[in-house]
PyMOL commands that place a pseudoatom at each C-alpha (Angstrom):
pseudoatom trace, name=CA, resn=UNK, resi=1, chain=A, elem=C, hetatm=0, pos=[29.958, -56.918, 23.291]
pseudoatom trace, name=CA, resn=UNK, resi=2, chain=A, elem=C, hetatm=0, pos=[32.638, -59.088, 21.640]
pseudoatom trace, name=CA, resn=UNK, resi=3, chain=A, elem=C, hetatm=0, pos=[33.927, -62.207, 21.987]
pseudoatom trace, name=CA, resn=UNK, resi=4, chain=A, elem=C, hetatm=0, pos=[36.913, -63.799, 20.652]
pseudoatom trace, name=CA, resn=UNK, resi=5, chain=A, elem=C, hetatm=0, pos=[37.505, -67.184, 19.832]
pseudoatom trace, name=CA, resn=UNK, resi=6, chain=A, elem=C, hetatm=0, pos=[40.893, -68.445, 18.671]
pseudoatom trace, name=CA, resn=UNK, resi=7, chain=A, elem=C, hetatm=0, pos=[42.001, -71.925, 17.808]
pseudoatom trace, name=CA, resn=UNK, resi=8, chain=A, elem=C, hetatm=0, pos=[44.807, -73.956, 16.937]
pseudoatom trace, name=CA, resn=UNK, resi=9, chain=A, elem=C, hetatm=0, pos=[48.436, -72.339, 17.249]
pseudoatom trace, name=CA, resn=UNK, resi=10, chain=A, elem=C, hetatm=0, pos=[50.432, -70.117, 20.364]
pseudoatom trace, name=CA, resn=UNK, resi=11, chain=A, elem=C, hetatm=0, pos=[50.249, -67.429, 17.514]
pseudoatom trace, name=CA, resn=UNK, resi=12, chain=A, elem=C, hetatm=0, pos=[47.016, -67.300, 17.308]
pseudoatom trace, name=CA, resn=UNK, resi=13, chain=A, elem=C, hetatm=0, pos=[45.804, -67.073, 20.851]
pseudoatom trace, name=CA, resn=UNK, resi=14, chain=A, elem=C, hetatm=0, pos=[48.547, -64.214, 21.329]
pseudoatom trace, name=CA, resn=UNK, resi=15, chain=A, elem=C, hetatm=0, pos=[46.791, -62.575, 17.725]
pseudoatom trace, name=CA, resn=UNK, resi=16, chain=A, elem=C, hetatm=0, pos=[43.534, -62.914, 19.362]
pseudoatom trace, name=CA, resn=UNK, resi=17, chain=A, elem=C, hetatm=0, pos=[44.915, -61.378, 22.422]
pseudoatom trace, name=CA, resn=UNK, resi=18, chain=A, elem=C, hetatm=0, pos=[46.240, -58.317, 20.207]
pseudoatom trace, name=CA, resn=UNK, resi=19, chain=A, elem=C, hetatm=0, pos=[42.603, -58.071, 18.457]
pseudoatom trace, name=CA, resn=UNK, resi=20, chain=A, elem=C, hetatm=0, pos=[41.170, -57.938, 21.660]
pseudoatom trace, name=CA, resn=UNK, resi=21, chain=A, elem=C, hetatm=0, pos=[43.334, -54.812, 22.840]
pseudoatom trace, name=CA, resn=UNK, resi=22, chain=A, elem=C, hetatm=0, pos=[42.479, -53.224, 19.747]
pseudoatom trace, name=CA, resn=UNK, resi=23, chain=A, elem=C, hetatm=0, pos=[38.633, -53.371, 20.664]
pseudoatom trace, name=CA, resn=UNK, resi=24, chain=A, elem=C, hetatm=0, pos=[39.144, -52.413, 24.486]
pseudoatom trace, name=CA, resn=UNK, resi=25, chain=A, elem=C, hetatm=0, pos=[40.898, -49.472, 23.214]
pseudoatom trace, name=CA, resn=UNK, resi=26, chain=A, elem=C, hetatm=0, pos=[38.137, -48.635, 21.358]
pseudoatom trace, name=CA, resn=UNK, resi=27, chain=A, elem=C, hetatm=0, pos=[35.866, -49.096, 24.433]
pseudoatom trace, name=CA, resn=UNK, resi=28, chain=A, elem=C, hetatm=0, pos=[34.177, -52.130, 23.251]
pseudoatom trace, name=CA, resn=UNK, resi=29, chain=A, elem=C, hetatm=0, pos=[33.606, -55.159, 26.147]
pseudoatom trace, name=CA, resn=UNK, resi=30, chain=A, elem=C, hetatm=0, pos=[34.927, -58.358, 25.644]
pseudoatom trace, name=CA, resn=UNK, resi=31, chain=A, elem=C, hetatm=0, pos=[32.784, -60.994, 26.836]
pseudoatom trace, name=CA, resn=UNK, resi=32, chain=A, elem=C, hetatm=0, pos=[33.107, -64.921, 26.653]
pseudoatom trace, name=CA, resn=UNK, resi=33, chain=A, elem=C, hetatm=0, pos=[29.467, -65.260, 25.505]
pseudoatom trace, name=CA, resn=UNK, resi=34, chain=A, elem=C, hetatm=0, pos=[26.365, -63.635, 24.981]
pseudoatom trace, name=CA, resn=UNK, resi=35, chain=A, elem=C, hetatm=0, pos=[28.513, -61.110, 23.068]
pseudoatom trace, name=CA, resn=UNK, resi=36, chain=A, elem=C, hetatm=0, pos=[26.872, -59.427, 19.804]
pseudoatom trace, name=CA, resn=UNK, resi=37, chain=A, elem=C, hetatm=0, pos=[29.793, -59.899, 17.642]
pseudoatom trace, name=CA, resn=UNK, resi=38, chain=A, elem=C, hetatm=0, pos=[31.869, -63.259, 17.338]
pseudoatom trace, name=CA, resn=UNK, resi=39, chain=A, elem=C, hetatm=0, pos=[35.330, -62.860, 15.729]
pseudoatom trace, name=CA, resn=UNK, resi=40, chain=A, elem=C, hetatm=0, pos=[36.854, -66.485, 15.246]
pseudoatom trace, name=CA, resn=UNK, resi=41, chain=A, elem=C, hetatm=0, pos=[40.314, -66.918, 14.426]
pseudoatom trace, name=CA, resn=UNK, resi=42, chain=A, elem=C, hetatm=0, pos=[40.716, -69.751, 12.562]
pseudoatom trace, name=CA, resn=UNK, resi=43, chain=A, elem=C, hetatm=0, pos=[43.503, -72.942, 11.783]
pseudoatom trace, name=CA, resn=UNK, resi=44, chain=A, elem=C, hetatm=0, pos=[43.558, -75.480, 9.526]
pseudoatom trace, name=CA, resn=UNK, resi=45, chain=A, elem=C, hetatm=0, pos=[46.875, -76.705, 9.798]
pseudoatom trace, name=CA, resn=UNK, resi=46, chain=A, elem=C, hetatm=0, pos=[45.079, -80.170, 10.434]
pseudoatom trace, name=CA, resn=UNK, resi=47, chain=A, elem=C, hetatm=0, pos=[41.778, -81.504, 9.399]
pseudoatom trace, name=CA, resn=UNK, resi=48, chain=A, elem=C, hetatm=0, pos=[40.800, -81.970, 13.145]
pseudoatom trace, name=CA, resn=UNK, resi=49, chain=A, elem=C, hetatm=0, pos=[41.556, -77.477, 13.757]
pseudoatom trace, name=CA, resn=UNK, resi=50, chain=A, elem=C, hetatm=0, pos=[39.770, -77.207, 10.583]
pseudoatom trace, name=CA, resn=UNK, resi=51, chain=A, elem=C, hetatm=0, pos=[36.733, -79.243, 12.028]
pseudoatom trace, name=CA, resn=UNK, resi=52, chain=A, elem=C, hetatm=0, pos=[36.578, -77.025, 15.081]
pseudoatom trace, name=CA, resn=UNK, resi=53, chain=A, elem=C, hetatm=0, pos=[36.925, -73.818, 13.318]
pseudoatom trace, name=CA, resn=UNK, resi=54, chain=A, elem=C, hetatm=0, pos=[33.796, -74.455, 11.009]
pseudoatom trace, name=CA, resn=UNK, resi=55, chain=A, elem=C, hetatm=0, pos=[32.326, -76.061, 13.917]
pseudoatom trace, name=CA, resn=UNK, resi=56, chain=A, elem=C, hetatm=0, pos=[32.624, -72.507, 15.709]
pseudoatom trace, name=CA, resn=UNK, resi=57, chain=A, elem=C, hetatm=0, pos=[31.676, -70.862, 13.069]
pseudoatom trace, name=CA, resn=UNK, resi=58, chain=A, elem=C, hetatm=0, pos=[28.259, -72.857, 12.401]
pseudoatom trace, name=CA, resn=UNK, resi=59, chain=A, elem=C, hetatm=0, pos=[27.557, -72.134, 16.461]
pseudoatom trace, name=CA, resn=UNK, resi=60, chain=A, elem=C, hetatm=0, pos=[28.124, -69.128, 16.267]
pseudoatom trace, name=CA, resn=UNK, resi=61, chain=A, elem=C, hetatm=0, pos=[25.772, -67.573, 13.722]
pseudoatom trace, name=CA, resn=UNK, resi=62, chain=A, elem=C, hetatm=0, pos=[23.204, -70.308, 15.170]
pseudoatom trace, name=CA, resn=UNK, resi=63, chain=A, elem=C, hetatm=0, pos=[23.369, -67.678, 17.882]
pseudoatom trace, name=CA, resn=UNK, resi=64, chain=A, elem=C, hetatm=0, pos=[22.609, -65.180, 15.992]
pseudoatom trace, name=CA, resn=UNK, resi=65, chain=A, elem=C, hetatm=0, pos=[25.825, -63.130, 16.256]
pseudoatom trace, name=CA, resn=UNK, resi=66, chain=A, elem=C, hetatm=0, pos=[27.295, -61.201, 13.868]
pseudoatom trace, name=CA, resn=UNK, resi=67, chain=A, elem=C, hetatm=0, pos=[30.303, -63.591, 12.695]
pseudoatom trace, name=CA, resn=UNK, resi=68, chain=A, elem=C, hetatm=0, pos=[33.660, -62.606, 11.610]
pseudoatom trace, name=CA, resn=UNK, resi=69, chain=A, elem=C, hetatm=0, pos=[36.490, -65.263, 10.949]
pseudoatom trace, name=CA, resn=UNK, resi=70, chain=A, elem=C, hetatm=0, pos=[40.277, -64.413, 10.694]
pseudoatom trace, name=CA, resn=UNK, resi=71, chain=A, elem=C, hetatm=0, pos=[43.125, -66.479, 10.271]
pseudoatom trace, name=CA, resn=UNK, resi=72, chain=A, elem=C, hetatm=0, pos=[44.174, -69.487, 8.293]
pseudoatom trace, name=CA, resn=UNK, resi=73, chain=A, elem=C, hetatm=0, pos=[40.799, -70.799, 7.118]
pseudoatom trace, name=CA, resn=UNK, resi=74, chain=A, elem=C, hetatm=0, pos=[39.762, -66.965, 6.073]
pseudoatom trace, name=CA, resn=UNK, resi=75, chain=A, elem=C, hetatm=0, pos=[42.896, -66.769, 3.878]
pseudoatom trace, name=CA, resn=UNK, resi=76, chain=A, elem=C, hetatm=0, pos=[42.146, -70.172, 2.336]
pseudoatom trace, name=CA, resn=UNK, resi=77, chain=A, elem=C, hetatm=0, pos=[38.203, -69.780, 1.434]
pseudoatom trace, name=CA, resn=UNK, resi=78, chain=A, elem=C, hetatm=0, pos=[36.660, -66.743, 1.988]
pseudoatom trace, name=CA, resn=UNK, resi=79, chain=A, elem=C, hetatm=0, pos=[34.495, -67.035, -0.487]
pseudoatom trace, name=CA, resn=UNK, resi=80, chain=A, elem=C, hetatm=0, pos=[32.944, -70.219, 0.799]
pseudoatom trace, name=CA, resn=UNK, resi=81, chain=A, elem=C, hetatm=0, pos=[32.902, -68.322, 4.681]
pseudoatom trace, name=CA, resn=UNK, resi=82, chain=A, elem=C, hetatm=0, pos=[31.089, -65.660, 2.879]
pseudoatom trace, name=CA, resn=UNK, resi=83, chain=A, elem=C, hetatm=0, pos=[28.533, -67.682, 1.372]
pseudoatom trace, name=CA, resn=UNK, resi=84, chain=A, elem=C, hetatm=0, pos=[27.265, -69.655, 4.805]
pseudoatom trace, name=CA, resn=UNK, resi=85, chain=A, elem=C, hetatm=0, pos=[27.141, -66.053, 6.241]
pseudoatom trace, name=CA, resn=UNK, resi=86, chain=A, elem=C, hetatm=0, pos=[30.042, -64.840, 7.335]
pseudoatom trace, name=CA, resn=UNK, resi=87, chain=A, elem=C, hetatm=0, pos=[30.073, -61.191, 7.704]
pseudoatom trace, name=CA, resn=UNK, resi=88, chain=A, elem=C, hetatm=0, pos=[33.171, -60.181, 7.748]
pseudoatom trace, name=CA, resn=UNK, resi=89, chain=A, elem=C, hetatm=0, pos=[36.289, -62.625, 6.169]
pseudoatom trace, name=CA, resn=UNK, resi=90, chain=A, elem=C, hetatm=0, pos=[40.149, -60.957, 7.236]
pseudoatom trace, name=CA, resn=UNK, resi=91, chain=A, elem=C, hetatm=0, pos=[43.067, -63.067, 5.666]
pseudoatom trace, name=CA, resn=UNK, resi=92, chain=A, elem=C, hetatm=0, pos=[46.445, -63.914, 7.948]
pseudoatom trace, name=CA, resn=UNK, resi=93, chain=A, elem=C, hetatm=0, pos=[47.627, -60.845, 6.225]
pseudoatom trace, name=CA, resn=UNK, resi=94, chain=A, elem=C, hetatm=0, pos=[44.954, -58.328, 6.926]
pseudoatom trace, name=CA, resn=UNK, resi=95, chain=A, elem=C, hetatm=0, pos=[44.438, -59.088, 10.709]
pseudoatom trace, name=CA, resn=UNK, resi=96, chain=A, elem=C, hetatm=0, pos=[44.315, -55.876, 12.549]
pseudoatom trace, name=CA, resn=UNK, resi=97, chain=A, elem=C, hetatm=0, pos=[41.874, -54.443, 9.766]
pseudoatom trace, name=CA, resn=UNK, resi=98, chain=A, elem=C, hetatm=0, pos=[39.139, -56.381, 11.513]
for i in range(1, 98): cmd.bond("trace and resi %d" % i, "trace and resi %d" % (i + 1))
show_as sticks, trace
zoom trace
């Protein structure tokens, strides 16, 4: 089970949208919680979407899930995502890798 979290922008709801056809295709469920797998696509075109990104992100692998973060944050400091457990880190460029 996956769910998909997307902040900030139109672009990135209709990304997570795309992401989220990828994985049906691939006969994975998309869930709005209690999923095993948390992708989080990311802003931080303002300090306020960067607040709520990290502020998914911290919730998330409180949970337990299995955390992967996409979008503008990703691009900006993977590393640093990495390091407070982030599993997987996919850059604006690299999207549909996830």
């Amino acid at each position: 089970k996956i769910q998909i979290e997307s902040l900030g922008c139109k672009v990135n709801s209709v990304e997570a949208e795309s992401i989220a056809e990828l994985f049906r295709a691939r006969g994975h469920k998309i869930v709005k919680r209690g999923a095993d797998i948390v992708i989080i696509n990311t802003c931080c075109v303002t300090v306020e979407a960067e607040s709520k990104s990290r502020q998914a992100i911290r919730k998330a692998l409180k949970n337990g899930a299995m955390v992967a973060v996409m979008g503008c944050s990703a691009q900006l400091s993977p590393n640093e995502l990495k390091e407070i457990g982030v599993s997987v880190v996919v850059g604006t460029a690299d999207r549909k890798s996830i």
